[in-house]
PAZAPA-4460 file (N, C-alpha, C; in steps of 0.05 Angstrom, whole numbers, plus 32768, in hexadecimal, padded with zeros to 4 digits):
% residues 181
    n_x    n_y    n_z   ca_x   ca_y   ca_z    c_x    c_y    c_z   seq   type   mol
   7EFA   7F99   7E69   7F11   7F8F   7E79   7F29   7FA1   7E74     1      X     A
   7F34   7FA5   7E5C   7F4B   7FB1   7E52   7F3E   7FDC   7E62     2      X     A
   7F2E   7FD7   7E61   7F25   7FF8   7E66   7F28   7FFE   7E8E     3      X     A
   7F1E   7FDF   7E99   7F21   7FDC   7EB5   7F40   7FE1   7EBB     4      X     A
   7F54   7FCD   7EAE   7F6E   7FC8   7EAF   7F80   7FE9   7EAC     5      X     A
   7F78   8000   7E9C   7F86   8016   7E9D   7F72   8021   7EAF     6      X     A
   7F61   8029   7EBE   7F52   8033   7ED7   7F56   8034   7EEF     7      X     A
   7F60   800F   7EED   7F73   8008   7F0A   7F82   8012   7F22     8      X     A
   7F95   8017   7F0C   7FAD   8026   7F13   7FA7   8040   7F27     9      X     A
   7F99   804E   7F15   7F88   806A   7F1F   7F7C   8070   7F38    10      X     A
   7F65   8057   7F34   7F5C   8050   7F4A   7F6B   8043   7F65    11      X     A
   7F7B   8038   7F64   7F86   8033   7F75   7F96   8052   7F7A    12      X     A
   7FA2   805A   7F6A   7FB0   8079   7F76   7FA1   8090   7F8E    13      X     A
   7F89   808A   7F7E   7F6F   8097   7F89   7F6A   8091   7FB0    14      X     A
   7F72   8074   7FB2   7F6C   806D   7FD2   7F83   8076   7FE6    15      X     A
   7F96   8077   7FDF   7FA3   808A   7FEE   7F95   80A3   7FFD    16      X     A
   7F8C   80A5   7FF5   7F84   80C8   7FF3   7F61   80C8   8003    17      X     A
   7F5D   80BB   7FFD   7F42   80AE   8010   7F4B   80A3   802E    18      X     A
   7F5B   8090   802D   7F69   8080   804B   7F6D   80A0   8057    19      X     A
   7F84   80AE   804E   7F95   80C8   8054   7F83   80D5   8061    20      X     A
   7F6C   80E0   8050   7F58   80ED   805F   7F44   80E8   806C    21      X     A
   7F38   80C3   8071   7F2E   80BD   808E   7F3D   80C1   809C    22      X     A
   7F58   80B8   80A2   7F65   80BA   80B7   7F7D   80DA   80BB    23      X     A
   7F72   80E9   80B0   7F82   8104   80B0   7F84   810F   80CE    24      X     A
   7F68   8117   80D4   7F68   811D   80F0   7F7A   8104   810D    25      X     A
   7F7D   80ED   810B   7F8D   80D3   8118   7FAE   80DB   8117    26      X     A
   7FB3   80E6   8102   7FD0   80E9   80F9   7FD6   80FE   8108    27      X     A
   7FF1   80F9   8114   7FFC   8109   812A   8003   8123   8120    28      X     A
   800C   812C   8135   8013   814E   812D   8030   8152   811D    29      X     A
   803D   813D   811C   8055   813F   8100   805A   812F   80FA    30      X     A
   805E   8125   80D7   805C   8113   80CC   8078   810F   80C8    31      X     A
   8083   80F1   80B9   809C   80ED   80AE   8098   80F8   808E    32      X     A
   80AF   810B   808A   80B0   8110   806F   80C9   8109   805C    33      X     A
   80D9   80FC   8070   80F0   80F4   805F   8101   80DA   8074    34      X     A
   8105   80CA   805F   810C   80A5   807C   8122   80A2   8062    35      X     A
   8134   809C   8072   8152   8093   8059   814F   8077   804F    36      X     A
   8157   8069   8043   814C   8053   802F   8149   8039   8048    37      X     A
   815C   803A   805A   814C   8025   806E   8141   8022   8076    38      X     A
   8130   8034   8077   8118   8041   808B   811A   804C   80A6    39      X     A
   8130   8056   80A7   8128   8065   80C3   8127   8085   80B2    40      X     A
   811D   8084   80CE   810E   80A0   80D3   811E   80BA   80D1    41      X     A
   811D   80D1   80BF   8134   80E5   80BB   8127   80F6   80C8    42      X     A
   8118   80FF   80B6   8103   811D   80BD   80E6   8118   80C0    43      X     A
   80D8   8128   80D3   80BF   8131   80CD   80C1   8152   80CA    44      X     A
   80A1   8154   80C8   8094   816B   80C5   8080   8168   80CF    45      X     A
   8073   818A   80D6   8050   818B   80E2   8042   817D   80CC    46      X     A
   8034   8176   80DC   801D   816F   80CB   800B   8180   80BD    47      X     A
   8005   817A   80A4   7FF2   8193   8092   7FEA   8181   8079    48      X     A
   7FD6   8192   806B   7FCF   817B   8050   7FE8   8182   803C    49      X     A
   7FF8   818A   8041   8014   8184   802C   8023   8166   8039    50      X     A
   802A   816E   804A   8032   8152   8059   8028   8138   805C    51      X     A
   8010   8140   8061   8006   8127   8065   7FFD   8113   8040    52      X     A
   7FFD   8126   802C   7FF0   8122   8016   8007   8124   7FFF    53      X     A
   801C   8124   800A   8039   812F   7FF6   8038   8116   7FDF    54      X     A
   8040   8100   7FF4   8044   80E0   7FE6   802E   80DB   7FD5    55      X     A
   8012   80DC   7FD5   7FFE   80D4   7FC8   8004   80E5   7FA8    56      X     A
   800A   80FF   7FB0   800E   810C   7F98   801F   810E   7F8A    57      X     A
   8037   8104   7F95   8053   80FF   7F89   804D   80E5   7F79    58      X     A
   803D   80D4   7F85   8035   80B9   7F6E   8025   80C2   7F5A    59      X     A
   800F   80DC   7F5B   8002   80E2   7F42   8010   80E9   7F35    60      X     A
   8027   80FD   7F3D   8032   8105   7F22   8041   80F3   7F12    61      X     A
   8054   80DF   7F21   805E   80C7   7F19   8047   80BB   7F04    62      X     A
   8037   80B3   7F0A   8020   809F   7F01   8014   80AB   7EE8    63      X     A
   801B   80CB   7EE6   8010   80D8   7ECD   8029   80E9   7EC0    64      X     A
   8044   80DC   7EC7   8051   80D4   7EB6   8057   80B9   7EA5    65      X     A
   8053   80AA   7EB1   8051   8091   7EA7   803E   808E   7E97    66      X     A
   802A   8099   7E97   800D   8097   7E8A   8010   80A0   7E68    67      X     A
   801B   80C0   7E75   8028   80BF   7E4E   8039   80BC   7E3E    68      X     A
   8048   80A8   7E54   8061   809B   7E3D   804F   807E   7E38    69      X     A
   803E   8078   7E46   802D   805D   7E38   801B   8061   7E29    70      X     A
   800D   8081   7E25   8000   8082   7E11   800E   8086   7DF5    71      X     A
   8024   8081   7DF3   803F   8085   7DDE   8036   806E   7DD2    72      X     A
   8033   8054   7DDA   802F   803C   7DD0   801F   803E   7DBB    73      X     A
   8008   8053   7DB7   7FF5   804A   7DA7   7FFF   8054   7D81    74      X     A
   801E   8062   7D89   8024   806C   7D76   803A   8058   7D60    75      X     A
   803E   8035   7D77   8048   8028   7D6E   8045   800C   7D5A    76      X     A
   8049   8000   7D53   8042   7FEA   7D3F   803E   7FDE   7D60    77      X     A
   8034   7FC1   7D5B   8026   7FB4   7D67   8032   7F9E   7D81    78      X     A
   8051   7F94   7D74   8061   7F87   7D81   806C   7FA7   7D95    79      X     A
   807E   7FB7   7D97   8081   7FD0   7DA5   806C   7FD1   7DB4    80      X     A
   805C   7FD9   7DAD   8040   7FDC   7DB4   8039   7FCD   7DCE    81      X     A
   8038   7FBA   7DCD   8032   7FA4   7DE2   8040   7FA9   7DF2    82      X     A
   8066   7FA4   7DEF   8077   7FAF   7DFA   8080   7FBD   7E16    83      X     A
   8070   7FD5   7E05   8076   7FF8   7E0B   805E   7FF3   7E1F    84      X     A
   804E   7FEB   7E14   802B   7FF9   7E2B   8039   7FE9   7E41    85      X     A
   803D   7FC8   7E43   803E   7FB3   7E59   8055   7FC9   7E6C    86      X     A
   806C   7FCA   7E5F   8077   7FDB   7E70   8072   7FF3   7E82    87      X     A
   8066   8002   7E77   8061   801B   7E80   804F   8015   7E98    88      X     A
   8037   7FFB   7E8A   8024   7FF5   7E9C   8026   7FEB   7EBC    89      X     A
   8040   7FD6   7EB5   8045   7FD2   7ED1   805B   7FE4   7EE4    90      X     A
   8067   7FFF   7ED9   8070   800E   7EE4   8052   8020   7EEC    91      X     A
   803E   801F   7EE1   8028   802F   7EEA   801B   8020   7F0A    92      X     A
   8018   8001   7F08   8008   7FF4   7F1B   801A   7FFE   7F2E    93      X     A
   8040   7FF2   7F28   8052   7FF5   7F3F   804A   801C   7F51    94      X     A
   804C   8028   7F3F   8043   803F   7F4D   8029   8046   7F64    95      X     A
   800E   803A   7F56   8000   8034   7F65   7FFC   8024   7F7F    96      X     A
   8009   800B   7F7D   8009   7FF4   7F91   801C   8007   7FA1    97      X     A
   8032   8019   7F9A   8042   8026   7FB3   803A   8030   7FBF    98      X     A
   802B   8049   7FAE   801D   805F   7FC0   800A   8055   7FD3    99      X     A
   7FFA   8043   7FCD   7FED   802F   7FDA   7FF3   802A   7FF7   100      X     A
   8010   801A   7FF4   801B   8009   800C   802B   8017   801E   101      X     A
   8032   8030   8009   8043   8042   801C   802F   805D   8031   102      X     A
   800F   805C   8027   7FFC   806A   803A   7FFD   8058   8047   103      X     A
   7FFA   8039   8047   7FF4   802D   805B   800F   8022   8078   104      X     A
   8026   802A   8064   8041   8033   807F   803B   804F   8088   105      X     A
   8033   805D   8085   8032   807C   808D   8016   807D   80A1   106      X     A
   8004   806B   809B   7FEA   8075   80B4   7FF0   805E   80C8   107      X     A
   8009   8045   80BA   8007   8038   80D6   801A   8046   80E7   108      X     A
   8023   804A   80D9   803D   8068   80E5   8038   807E   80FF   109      X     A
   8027   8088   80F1   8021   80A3   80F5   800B   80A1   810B   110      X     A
   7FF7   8089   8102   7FDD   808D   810C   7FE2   806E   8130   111      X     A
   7FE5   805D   8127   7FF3   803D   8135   800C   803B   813F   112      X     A
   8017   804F   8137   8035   8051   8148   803B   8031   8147   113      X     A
   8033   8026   8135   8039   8009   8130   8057   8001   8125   114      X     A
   806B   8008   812A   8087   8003   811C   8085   7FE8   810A   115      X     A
   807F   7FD7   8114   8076   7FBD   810E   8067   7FBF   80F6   116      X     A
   804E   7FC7   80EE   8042   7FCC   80D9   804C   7FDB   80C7   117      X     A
   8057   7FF0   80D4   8065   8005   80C1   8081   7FF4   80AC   118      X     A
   8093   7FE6   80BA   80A6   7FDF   80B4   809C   7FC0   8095   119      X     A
   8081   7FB2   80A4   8083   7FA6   808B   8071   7FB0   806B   120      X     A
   8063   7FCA   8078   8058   7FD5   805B   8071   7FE0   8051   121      X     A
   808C   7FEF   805D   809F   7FF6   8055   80AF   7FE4   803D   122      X     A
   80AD   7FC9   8045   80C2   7FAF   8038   80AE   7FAB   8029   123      X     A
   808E   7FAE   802E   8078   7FA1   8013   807D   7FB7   8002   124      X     A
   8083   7FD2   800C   8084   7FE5   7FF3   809F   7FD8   7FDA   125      X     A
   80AF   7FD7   7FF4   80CF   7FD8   7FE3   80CB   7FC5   7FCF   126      X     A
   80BF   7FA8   7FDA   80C3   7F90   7FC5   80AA   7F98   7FAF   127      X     A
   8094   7FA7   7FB1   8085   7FB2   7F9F   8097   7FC6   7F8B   128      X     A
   80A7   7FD2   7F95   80B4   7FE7   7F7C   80CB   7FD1   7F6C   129      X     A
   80DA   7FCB   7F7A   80F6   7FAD   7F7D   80E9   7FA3   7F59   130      X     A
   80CE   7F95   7F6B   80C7   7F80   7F53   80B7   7F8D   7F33   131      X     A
   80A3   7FA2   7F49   8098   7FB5   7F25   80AC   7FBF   7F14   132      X     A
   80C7   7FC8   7F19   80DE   7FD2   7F0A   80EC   7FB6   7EF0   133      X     A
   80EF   7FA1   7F09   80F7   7F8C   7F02   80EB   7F80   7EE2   134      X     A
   80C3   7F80   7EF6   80B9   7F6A   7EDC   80B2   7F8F   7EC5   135      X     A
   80AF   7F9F   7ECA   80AE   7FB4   7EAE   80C8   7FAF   7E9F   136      X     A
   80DF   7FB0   7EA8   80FD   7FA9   7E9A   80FC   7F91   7E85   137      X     A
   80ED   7F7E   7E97   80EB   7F61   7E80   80D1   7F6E   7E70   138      X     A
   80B8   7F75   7E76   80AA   7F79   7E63   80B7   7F8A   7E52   139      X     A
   80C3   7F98   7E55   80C9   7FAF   7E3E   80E8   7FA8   7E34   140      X     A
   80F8   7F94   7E3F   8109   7F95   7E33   8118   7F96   7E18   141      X     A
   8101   7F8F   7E04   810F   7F92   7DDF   8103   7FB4   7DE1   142      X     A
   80F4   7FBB   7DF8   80EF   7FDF   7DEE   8103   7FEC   7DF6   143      X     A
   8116   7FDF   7E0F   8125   7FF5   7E19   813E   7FEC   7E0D   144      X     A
   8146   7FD6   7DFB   815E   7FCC   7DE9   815C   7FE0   7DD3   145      X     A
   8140   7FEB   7DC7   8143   7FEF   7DB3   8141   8014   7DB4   146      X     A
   813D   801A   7DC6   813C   802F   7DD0   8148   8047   7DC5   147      X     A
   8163   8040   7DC5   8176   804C   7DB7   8173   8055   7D9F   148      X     A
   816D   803D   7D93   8172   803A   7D73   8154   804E   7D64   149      X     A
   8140   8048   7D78   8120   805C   7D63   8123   8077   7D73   150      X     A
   8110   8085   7D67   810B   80A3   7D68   80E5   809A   7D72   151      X     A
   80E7   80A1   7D90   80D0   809B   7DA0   80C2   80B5   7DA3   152      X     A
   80CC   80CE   7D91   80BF   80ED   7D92   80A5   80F1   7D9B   153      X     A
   80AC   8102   7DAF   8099   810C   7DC0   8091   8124   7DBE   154      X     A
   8072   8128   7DB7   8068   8145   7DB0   8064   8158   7DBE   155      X     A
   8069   816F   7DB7   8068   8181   7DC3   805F   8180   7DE1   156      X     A
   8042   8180   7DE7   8035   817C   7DFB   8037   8166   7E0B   157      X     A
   804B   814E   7E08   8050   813F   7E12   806B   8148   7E20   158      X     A
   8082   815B   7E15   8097   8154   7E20   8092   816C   7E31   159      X     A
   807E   818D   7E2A   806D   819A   7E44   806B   818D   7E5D   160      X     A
   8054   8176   7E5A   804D   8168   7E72   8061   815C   7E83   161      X     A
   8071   814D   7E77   8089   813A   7E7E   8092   814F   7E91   162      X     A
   809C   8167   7E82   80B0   8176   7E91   80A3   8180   7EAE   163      X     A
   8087   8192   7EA5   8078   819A   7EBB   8079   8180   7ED3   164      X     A
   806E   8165   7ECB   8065   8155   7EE4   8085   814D   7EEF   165      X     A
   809B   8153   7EE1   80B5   814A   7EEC   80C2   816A   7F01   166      X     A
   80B4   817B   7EFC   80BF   8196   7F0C   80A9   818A   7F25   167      X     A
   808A   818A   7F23   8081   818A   7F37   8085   8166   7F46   168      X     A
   8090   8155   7F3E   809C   8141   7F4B   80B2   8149   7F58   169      X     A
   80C6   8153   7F4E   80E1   815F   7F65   80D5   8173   7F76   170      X     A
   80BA   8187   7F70   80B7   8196   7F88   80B0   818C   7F98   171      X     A
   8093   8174   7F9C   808A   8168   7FAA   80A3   8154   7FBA   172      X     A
   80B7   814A   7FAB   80C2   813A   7FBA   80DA   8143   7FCD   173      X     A
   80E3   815C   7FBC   80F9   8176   7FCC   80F0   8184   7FDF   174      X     A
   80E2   818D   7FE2   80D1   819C   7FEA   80D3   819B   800F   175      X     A
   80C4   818A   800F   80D1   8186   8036   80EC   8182   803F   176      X     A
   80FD   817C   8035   811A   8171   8035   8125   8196   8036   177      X     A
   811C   81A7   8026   811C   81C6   802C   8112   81D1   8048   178      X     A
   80F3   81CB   803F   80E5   81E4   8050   80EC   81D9   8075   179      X     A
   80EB   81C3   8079   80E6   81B5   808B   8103   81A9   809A   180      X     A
   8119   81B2   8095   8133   81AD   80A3   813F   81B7   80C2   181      X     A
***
């Protein structure tokens, strides 16, 4: 069960990317790559497997950053421990259930010209991020009180990765907001 429960996450990251590519060929000849926080519509771009696949990957890298600040847990006493993982964990699902709900605003989008559909996976995403932020804050909150006060040292190859998946998260997410103006 506990081995299903960290898989999850993953797996769900994973169907994005399956939906994306049945319906690749359906998806019009330019996609939205950037909608201001109300959701309307700013920019598109042609369509290409950068575009159409940007968001799915912008959640992996997210999702494998979060991954090794929860494998940090295992380096903690037991109360932390619990803590630290629950937190991390449901910033991991929240990532997944987005990427999720936000392919499924983008092919009703793209593919249904459904405004209607589009607009409420938009509000299922928002209250999906809204509330995973929310309940990780209460799970973690004696981790992020105490935060301050311990030395949470991160090795070598951890603060590598961090940095690498945080350059290629701003490229993926910068990236059309450049090329595509």
């Amino acid at each position: 069960m506990k081995k299903a429960f960290r898989i999850l996450p993953w797996v769900i990251l994973l169907v994005p990317f399956f939906i994306l590519a049945l319906f690749y060929n359906l998806i019009s000849s330019e996609v939205l790559t950037y909608r201001s926080f109300g959701g309307n519509e700013i920019q598109y771009a042609p369509k290409s497997l950068f575009t159409v696949f940007r968001v799915p990957l912008i959640e992996i890298v997210c999702a494998s950053i979060i991954e090794i600040m929860r494998r940090k847990t295992l380096e903690f006493n037991s109360e932390i421990r619990l803590g630290y993982y629950s937190m991390w964990s449901v910033l991991l699902f929240t990532v997944a259930l987005k990427s999720l709900f936000q392919t499924f605003e983008f092919v009703s989008t793209s593919i249904f010209s459904q405004s209607v559909y589009a607009s409420i996976f938009f509000y299922v995403t928002l209250a999906i991020v809204i509330g995973g932020i929310i309940l990780a804050f209460v799970k973690g909150k004696k981790i992020l009180a105490s935060f301050q006060s311990k030395s949470y040292g991160l090795k070598n190859w951890e603060k590598i990765s961090l940095t690498i998946f945080f350059l290629v998260y701003l490229s993926l997410a910068f990236a059309p907001m450049l090329i595509y103006r």
